[in-house]
N, C-alpha and C positions, 0 to 999 in steps of 0.2 A: 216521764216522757209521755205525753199527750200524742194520739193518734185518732185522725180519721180513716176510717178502712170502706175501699169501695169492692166488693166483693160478691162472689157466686160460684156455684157448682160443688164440688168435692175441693177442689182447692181452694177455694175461698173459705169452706168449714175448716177444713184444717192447719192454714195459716192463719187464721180468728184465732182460732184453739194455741196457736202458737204461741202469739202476741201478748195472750190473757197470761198465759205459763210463764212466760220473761218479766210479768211486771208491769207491760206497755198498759196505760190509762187509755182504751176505745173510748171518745168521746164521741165517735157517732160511725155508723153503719150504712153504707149504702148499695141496697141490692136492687134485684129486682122482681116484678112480680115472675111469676109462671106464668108461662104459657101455654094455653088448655089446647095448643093445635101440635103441641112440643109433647114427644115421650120423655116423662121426667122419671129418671131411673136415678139422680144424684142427689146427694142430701140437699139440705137447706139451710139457706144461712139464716132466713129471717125465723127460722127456730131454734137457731144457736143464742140469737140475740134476745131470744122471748126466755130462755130457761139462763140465760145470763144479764136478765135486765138491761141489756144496753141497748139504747134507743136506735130506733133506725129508719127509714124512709126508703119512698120505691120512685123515684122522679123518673117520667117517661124520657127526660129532656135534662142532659147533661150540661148543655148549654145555657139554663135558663139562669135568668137572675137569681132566684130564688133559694136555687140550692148554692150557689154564688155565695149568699150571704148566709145558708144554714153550716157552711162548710166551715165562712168565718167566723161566726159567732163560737162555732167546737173551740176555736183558735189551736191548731193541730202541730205541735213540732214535726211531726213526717203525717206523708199522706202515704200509703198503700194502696195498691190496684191486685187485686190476687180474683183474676178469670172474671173481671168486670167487663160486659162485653160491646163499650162503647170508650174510644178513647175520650180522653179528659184533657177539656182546655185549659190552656198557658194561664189563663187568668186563674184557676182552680187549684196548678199544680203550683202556683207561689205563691200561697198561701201559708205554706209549709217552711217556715227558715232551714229546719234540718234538711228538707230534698223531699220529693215525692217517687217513690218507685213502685216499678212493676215485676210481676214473678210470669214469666213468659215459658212456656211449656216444649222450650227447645234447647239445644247448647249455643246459643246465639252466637258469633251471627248468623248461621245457618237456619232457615225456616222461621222469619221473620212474617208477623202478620197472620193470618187468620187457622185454627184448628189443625196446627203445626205438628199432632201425634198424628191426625192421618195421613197429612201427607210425608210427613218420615217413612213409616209402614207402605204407603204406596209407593213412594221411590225406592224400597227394600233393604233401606237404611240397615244397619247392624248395633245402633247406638245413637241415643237420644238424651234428654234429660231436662232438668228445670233450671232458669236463669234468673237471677233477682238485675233487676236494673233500671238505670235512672229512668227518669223517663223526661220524653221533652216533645216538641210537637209534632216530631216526624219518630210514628210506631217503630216501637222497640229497636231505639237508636242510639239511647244512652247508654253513659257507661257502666261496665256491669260489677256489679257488688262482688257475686258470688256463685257459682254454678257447682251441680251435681248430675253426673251422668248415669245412667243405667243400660243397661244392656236391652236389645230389641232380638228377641232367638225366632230363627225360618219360621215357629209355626204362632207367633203371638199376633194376635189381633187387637185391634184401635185399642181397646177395651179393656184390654188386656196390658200393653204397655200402659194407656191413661194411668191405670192403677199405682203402677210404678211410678210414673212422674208424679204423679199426689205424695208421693214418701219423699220421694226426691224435692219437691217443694220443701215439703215438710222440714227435711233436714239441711235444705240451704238457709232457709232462713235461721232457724233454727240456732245455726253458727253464726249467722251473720250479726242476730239481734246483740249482742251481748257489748260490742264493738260501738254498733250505730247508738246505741243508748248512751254510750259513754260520748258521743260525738267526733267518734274518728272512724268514717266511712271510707272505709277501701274504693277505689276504680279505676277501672283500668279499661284498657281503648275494646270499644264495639265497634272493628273494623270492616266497615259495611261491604268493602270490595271483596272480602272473601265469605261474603254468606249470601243469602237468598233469600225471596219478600213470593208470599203465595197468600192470597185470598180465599176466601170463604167457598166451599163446597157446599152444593145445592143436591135432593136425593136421584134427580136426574145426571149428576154427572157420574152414578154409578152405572150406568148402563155400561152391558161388557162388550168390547170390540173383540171376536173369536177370531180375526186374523191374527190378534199379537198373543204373543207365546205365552203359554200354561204359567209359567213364574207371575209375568206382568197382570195374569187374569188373575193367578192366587193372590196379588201384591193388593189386586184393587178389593177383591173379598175381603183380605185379612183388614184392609184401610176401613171395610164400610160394615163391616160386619153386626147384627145386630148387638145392643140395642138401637144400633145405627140404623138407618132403612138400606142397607143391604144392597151388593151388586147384581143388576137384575137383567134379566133379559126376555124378549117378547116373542114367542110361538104359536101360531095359527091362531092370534087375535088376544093371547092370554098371557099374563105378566107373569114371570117365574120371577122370585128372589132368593139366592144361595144362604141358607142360616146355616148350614155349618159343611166344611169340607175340608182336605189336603191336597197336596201336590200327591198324583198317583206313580206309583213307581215303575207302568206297564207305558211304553209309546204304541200309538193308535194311527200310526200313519194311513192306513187305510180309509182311516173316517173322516168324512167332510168338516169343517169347524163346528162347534156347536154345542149342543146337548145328546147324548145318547145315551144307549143300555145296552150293557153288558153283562152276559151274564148275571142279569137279576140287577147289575149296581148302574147307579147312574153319573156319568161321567159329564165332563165338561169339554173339549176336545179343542186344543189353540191350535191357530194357525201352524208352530213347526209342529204339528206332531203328537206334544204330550198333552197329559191331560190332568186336571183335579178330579178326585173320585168324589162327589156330593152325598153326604150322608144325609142330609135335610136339605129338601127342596120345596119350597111355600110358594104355592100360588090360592090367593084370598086368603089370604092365614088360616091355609091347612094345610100338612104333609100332604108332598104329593107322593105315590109309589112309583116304583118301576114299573110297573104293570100295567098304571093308570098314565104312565107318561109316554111308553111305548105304544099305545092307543093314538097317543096323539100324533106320536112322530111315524 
C-alpha cells in the first residue's frame, strides 16, 4: 500500500512513525517550511523524512499544479493529512483510489476546523480526543474512520492535553491501519448538526475580559498558556502575560476586577468575585514580583 502523507507538528511525526511501523510504502511527504516569526517547540517531520530517507517537499501553494502532478507521479493508494495546515483540493484528494483522510484533533463533530485543543480547553470541555476522517471539500465533514478520546482534568492546559491527543492520534490510527490496508474502510456518518466549526485563534484574542468569572479567565489561560503567547492583559501602558497560575480557593469580593496583591501573591480578580492566584507573571519576558507589581498598581 502506497501512501502520500501531507503532514506537520507532533502529529504529523508521529502518525509518519505509525505508517512506516504498518508496512505503509510513504512515497512522498509534504510539509512545510518553519516559520522563523513561529515559537517552534514540536518536532519535525522533515527530519523524520531525512533519517528515513523518504523524499519530501515544502510547496508554499497547495493549489498549484505542480504538486498536482508530484502527488500523481507518487501514484498513492490513500492520501493522509495528519496537522497539514492548509486544506487540500478535490483534485488532489482523487488522486488516491483508496480515499484520502484527515486525523482532526477533536471527537468530531464537535470542534470542527481550526486549533480545536484550544478551543476545547476554553469552552472547559472535560473530554476531547483525535479523529481519522474522510476528507472532502467542505473541512472535516467526512466520514469518520475511527476516533479516540482522552480525558481534559480542571487544571490541564492546551499543551497539556495537545500531548494527549498526539497518543490518541497515535493509537487511532494505529487500529485503524490494519483494516484500510486490507481495503475495508470503516465509516460512519459525521453528523454536522450536532457539532461545531471554530476558526483560527490570533495572540490578541487572548486578552483577558476581568468582568467574566475567574473559571472563564482560567479557561482562557489554561487555552493559551505558554508555549502559547499566553492570556494577557495591559496596566499603566505595560503588557502582563499569565505563564503559569490556578483557580484560587479564597473569593475577593472586595477587589475591583483585575490584577492585585495579596499578601505577597498576586492574584487575578473576575468579575463575580473569584480569583486565579498567578504564580508567574511576565511582562517583557521577565517575572514580574509582588513587590514590583504593587508599585504599579
Amino acid at each position: 500500500m502506497r501512501a502520500v502523507v501531507f503532514a506537520y507538528h507532533n502529529v504529523g511525526v508521529r502518525c509518519l512513525r505509525v505508517l512506516l511501523a504498518r508496512g505503509v510504502d510513504v512515497a512522498l511527504v509534504v510539509t512545510h517550511q518553519d516559520n522563523p516569526a513561529e515559537t517552534i517547540w514540536f518536532e519535525s517531520v522533515a527530519s523524520v523524512c531525512e533519517e528515513q530517507g523518504i523524499p519530501y517537499i515544502t510547496p508554499d501553494d497547495p493549489k498549484s499544479e505542480e504538486l498536482l502532478h508530484q502527488v500523481q507521479a507518487a501514484r498513492p493508494d490513500l492520501i493522509f493529512s495528519f496537522y497539514y495546515r492548509h486544506m487540500l483540493p478535490v483534485n488532489v484528494l482523487g488522486l488516491a483510489p483508496q480515499g484520502a483522510f484527515n486525523m482532526h484533533g477533536s471527537l468530531l463533530p464537535k470542534y470542527r476546523g481550526r486549533v480545536p485543543v484550544n478551543w476545547a480547553v476554553l469552552h472547559g470541555e472535560t473530554e476531547t480526543g483525535a479523529t481519522l476522517h474522510e476528507m472532502l471539500a467542505k473541512p472535516d465533514a467526512g466520514a469518520i474512520v475511527a476516533q479516540t478520546a482522552v480525558p481534559i482534568l480542571p487544571d490541564d492546559t492546551a499543551h497539556e492535553v495537545f500531548g494527549k491527543v498526539t497518543v490518541a492520534a497515535e493509537q487511532t490510527l494505529w487500529r485503524a491501519l490494519p483494516e484500510m490496508i486490507a481495503g475495508r474502510i470503516s465509516r460512519q456518518e459525521n453528523d454536522l448538526r450536532q457539532g461545531s466549526y471554530f476558526g483560527g485563534r490570533k495572540p490578541e484574542d487572548g486578552r483577558i475580559d476581568w468582568q467574566q468569572s475567574a473559571q472563564q479567565i482560567y479557561n482562557l489561560h489554561r487555552a493559551v498558556a505558554p508555549p502559547y503567547p499566553g492570556a494577557w492583559t495591559v496596566l499603566n501602558g505595560r503588557t502582563f502575560i499569565i505563564g503559569k497560575a490556578r483557580l484560587a480557593k479564597e473569593t475577593m469580593p472586595h477587589l475591583l476586577p483585575g490584577l492585585a496583591v495579596v499578601d505577597n501573591r498576586i492574584f487575578g480578580v473576575g468579575g463575580d468575585g473569584r480569583a486565579i492566584q498567578i504564580s508567574t507573571l511576565l511582562s517583557d519576558g521577565k517575572t514580574v514580583t509582588p513587590a514590583e507589581l504593587q508599585q504599579l498598581l
